[in-house]
C-alpha positions in Angstrom: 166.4 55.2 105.1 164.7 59.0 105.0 163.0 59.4 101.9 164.0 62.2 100.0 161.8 65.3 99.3 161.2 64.2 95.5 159.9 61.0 97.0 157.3 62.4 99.4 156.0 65.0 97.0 155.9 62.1 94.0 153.8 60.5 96.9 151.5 63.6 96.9 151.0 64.3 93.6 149.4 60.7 93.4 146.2 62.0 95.5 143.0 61.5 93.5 140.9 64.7 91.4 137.3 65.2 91.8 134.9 66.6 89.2 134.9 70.3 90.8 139.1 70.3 91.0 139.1 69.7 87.3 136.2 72.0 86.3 138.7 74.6 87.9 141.4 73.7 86.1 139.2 74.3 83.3 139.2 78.0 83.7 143.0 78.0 84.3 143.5 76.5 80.7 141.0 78.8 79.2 143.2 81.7 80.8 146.3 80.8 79.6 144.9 80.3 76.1 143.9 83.6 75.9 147.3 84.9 76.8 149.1 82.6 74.6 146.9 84.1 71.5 147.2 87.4 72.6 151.2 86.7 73.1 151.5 85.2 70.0 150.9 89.1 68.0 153.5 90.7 69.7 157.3 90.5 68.3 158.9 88.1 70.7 155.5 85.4 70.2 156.2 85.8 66.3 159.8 84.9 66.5 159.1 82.0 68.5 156.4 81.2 66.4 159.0 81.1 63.4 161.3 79.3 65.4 158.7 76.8 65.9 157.7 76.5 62.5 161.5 74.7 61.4 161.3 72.3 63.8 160.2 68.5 63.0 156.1 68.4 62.6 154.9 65.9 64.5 151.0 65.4 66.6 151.0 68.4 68.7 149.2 71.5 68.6 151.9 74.8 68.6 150.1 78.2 68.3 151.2 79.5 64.7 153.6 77.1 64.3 151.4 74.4 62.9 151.9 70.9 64.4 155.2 69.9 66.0 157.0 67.1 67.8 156.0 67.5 71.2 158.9 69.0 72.9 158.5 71.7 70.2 154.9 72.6 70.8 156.1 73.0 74.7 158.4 74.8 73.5 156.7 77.5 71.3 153.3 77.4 73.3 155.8 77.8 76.8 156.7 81.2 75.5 153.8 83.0 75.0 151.6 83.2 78.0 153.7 85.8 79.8 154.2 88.7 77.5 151.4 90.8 78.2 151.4 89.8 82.0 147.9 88.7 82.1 149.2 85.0 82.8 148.1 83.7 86.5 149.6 83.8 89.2 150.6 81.9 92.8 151.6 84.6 95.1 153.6 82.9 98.0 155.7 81.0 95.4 155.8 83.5 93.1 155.0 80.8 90.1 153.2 81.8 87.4 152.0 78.3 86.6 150.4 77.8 83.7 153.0 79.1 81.3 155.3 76.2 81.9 152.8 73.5 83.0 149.8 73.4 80.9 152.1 73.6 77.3 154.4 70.7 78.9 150.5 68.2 79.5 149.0 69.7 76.2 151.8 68.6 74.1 152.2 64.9 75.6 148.6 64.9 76.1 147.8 64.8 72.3 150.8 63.1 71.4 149.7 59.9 73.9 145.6 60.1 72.5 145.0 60.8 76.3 141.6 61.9 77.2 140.2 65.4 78.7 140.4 63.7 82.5 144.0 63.0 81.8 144.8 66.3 80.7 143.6 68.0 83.4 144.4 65.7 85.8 148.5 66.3 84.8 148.1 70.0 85.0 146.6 70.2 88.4 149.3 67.9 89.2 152.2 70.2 87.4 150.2 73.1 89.3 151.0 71.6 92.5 154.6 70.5 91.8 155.5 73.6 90.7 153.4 75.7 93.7 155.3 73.9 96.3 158.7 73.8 94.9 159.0 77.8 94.6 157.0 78.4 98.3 160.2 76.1 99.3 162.8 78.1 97.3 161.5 81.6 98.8 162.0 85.3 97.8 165.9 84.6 98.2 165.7 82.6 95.0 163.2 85.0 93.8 166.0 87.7 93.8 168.4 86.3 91.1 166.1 83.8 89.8 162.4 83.5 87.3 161.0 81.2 89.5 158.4 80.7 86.6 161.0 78.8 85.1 163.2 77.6 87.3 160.5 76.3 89.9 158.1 75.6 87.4 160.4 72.7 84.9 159.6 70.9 87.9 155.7 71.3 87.8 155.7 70.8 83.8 158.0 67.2 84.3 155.3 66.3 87.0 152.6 67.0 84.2 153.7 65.2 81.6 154.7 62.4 83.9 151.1 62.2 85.1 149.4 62.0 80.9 152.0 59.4 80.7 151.0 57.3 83.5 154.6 57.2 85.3 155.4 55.0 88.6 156.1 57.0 92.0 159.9 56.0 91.1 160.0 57.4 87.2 158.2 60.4 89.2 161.0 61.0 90.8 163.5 60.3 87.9 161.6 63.0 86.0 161.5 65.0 88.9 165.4 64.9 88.6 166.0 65.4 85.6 163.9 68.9 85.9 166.0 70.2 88.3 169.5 69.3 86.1 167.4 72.0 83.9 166.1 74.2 86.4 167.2 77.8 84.6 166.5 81.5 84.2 168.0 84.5 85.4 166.7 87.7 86.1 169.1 89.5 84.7 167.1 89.2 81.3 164.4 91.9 82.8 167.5 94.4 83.1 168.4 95.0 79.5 165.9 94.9 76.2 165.5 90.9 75.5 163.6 88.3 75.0 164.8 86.0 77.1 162.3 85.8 79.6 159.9 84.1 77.3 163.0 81.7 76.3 163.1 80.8 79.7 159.8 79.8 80.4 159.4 78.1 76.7 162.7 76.0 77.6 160.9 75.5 81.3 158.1 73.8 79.4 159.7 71.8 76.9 162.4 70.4 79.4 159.6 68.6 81.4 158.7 67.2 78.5 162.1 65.8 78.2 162.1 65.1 81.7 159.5 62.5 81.9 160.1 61.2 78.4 163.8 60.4 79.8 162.5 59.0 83.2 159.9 56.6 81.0 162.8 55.0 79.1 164.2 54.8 82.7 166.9 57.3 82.8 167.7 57.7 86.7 167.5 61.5 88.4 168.6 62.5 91.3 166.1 61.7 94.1 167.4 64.0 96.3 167.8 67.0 93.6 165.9 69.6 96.0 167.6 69.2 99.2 170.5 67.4 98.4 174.0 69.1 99.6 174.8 70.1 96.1 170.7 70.3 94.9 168.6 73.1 94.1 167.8 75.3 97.2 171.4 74.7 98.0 173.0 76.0 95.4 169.8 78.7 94.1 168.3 79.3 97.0 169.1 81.2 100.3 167.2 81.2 103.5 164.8 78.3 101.5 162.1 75.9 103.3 163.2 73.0 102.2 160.4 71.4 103.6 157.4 73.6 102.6 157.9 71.3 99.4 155.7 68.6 101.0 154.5 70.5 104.4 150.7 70.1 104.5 150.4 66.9 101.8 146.0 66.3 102.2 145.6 70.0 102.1 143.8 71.7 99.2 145.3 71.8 96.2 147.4 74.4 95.5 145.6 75.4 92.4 142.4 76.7 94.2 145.2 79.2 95.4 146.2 80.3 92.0 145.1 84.2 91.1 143.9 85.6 87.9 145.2 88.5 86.9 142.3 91.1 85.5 145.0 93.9 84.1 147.2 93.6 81.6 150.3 94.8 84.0 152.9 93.0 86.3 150.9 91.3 89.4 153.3 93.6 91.9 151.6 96.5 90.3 147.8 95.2 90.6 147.4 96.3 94.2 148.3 100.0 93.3 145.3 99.7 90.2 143.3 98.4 92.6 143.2 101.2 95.0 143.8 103.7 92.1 140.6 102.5 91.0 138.3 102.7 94.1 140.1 106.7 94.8 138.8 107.2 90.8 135.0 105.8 91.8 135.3 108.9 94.6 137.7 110.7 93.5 137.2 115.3 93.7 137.3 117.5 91.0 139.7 119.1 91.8 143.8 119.1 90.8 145.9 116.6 92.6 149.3 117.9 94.5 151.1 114.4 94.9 150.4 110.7 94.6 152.1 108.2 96.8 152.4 104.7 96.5 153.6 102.9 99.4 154.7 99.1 99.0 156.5 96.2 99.3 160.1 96.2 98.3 160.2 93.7 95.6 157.4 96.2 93.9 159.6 98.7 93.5 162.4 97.0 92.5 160.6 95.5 89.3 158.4 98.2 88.7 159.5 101.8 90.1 159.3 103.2 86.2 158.6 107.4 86.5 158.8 107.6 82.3 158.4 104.1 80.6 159.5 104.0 77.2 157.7 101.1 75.8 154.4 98.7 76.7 156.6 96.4 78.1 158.0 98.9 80.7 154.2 100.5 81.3 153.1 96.9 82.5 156.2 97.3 84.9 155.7 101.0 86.1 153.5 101.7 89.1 153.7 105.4 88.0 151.6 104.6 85.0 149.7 101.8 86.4 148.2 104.2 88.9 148.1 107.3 86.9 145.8 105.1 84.2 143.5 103.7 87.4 143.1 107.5 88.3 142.6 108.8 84.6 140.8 106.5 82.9 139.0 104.7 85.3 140.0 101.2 84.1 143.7 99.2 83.1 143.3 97.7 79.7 145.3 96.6 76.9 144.4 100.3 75.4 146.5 101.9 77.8 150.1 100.3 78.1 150.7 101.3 74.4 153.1 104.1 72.9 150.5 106.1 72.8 149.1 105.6 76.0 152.4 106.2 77.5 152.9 109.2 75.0 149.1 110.9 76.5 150.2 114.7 78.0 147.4 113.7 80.5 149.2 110.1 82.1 152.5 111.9 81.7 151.8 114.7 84.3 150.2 112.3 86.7 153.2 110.3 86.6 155.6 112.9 87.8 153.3 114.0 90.2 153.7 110.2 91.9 156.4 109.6 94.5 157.0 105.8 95.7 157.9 104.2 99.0 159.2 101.4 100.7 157.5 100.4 103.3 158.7 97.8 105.5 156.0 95.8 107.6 154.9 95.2 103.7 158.3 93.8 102.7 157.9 91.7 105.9 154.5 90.2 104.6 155.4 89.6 100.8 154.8 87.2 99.3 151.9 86.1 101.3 150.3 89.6 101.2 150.6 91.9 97.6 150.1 95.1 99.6 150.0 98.9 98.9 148.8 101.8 100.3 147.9 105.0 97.9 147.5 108.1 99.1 146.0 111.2 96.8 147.0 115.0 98.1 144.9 117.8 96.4 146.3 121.5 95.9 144.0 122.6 98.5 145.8 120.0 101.2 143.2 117.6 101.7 144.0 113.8 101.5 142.2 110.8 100.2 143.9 107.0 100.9 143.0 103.5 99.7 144.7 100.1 101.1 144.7 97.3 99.1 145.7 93.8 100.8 144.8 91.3 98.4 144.3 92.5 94.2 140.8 91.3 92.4 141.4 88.0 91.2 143.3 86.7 94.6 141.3 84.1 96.0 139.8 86.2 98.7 139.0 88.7 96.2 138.2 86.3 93.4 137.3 86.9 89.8 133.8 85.4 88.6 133.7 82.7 86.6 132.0 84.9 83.7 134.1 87.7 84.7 137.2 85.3 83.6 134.9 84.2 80.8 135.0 87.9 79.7 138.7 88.1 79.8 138.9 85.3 77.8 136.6 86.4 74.8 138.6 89.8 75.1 142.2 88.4 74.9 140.7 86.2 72.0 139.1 88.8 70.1 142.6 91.2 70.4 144.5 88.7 69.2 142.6 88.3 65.9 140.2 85.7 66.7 136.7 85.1 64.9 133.6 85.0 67.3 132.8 81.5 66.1 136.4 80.4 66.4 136.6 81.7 70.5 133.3 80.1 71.2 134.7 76.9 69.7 137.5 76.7 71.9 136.0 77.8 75.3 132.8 75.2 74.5 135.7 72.4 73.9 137.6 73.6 76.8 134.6 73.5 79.7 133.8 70.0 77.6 137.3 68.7 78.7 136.6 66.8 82.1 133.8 64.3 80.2 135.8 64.2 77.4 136.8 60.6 76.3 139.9 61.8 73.7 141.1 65.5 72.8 140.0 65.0 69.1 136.8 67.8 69.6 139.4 69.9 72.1 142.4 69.7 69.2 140.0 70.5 66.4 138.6 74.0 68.2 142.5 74.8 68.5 143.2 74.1 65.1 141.0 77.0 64.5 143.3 79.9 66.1 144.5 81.8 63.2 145.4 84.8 64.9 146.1 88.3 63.6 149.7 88.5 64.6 150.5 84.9 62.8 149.7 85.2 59.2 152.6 87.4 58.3 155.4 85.7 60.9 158.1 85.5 57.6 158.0 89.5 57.0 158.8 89.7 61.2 161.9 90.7 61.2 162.5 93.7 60.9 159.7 94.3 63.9 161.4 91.8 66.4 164.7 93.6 65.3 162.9 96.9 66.3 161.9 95.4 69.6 165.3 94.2 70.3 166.5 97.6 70.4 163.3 99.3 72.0 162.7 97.1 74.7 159.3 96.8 73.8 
């Protein structure tokens, strides 16, 4: 009898981790910390946070919330990675892994006394669950459907399945059960709401369920992906159903993984980029028109001419390439109100004009491609190409440059210096780490600047419902 798809990749994920794979996965923990503690000062972090904080205490580390069961943790930590887009990224599936996967091994981690090995050992396993089930489900899926979520439940209940030692069979079961909670629709990115973070929190904490389920052994689907009624059947048109386990000795899929150096949505990193190198030659003297040329699903998320809020500046190649050009650098600084309010940004804006282009639209998602092209008043031209952002593995981020980021997100979020250190020591410390006691402890010490007054948030997250922001 053919096995199924869960089966094979169940069979994958069972490969073993060197030293070097988990000193990598190191630096994918460390980067999703820092956007968790920088997520958790906005509105939409602090009303998770104080919907964490009602829920039963238990073991588990959950940022503000204190220490919950562990499908709470998941749950709170799961939402905040995302909100200020600096979360990674793998482009061809479209995943954003480590929102969903490393809250989902954290949480079971400390609440089964694993060890550092363990830990990272789950999340380059969830990495690669999650990679290869949203390669599969394509940019047909991608249309309708946050593959964050919806691809990566699955990598988050292969996670927490690994910390708690499951057979190839449980695997499978948890595997299952993901995709019965496979959810998240994009329709939330249309109208002022939260929900994307809901979506990726409920991603998280439903692997968590998933394997815990499949230990007692509560049976899943096996053939959940391909089946006639499964996943890419129902969600996703024009899917590979076998990309899922296509390649299964290759590299893992982590080492594919992109950082994201900008605080802006990874469609609008290419159009930075180039904006960036025109600014290192750019002429004094005015500019007639900008144009951006690019992929299509670009300018359907992020083709924003007068963003209204910081949320719609880190989705608006207008401002993304009119701050490249101005300022000579994309950071936090510039996707607030009064960023998006300076006369200066404003006028570059209108002078910007976007375009489809459609060999790109061919290439996406394997190339994040744009073409930007500055016209002066006096009719000369200057043009910049960008086929892979900094931070894609051919174009990769430093390990001190993702050091940097990390101190930076840190700091912004309300971090001591002593308290960051702590916690990026503890993190590089985690692959000859015998328990998480040392790793636990440095997070214990995040008291960020956007926690301490969660109770007196709502009338901000009420504000944000109705701005968008």
């Amino acid at each position: 009898m053919t096995e199924s798809l869960s089966e094979r990749l169940a069979e994958i994920l069972a490969r073993p981790i060197d030293r070097a794979a988990r000193a990598r996965v190191c630096l994918h923990i460390a980067d999703w910390l820092g956007c968790a503690v920088l997520g958790a000062t906005s509105p939409v972090g602090r009303a998770l946070i104080i919907y964490g904080r009602a829920a039963p205490d238990g073991p588990c580390f959950a940022l503000g919330a204190g220490h919950k069961s562990a499908e709470a943790a998941a749950f709170v930590n799961g939402g905040l990675g995302n909100i200020f887009e600096m979360d990674d990224l793998h482009r061809t599936s479209i995943v954003h892994p480590g929102d969903v996967v490393i809250p989902a091994a954290l949480a079971v981690a400390e609440r089964a006394g694993a060890g550092g090995p363990a830990l990272l050992d789950a999340v380059m396993r969830g990495y690669e669950a999650a990679i290869r089930v949203g390669e599969a489900a394509g940019t047909g899926h991608y249309a309708h459907w946050y593959t964050t979520a919806t691809c990566g439940v699955f990598g988050a209940a292969a996670a927490a399945a690994s910390v708690l030692g499951l057979d190839r069979r449980q695997i499978v079961d948890a595997l299952g059960q993901a995709g019965m909670q496979a959810a998240g629709l994009w329709q939330c990115r249309l109208e002022p709401t939260f929900s994307k973070q809901l979506a990726s929190a409920r991603a998280a904490q439903s692997g968590v369920i998933a394997a815990d389920l499949a230990a007692i052994g509560f049976p899943g689907a096996k053939a959940i992906l391909e089946g006639e009624r499964g996943f890419f059947a129902a969600t996703c048109p024009g899917s590979d159903p076998q990309a899922v386990v296509r390649d299964p000795g290759g590299p893992w899929r982590l080492f594919d993984t992109s950082f994201k150096p900008w605080p802006a949505c990874r469609h609008a990193h290419p159009v930075i980029e180039a904006g960036l190198a025109l600014r290192a030659r750019a002429e004094s003297k005015p500019i007639e028109r900008i144009t951006i040329v690019t992929y299509r699903d670009a300018v359907e998320f992020c083709d924003n001419p007068e963003p209204a809020s910081a949320h719609e500046a880190r989705f608006s190649l207008q401002h993304c390439v009119a701050v490249a050009l101005s300022k000579g650098r994309a950071v936090l600084a510039d996707f607030t109100p009064s960023a998006i309010a300076d006369e200066t940004l404003a006028a570059l804006r209108r002078r910007v004009v976007v375009r489809i282009d459609a060999a790109m639209t061919a290439a996406f998602p394997k190339c994040y491609g744009a073409l930007v092209t500055i016209a002066y008043a006096d009719g000369s031209q200057r043009e910049c190409r960008v086929e892979t952002a900094k931070g894609d593995p051919e174009n990769p981020m430093t390990e001190a440059e993702i050091e940097a980021k990390f101190h930076t997100l840190m700091s912004v979020g309300g971090l001591a210096a002593g308290a960051i250190e702590a916690v990026w020591r503890q993190t590089r410390k985690l692959p000859e780490s015998d328990t998480l006691a040392a790793f636990s402890a440095a997070l214990d010490g995040i008291v960020t600047g956007g926690t301490d007054s969660c109770d007196q948030e709502g009338e901000a997250i009420n504000e944000a419902r109705q701005t968008g922001s």
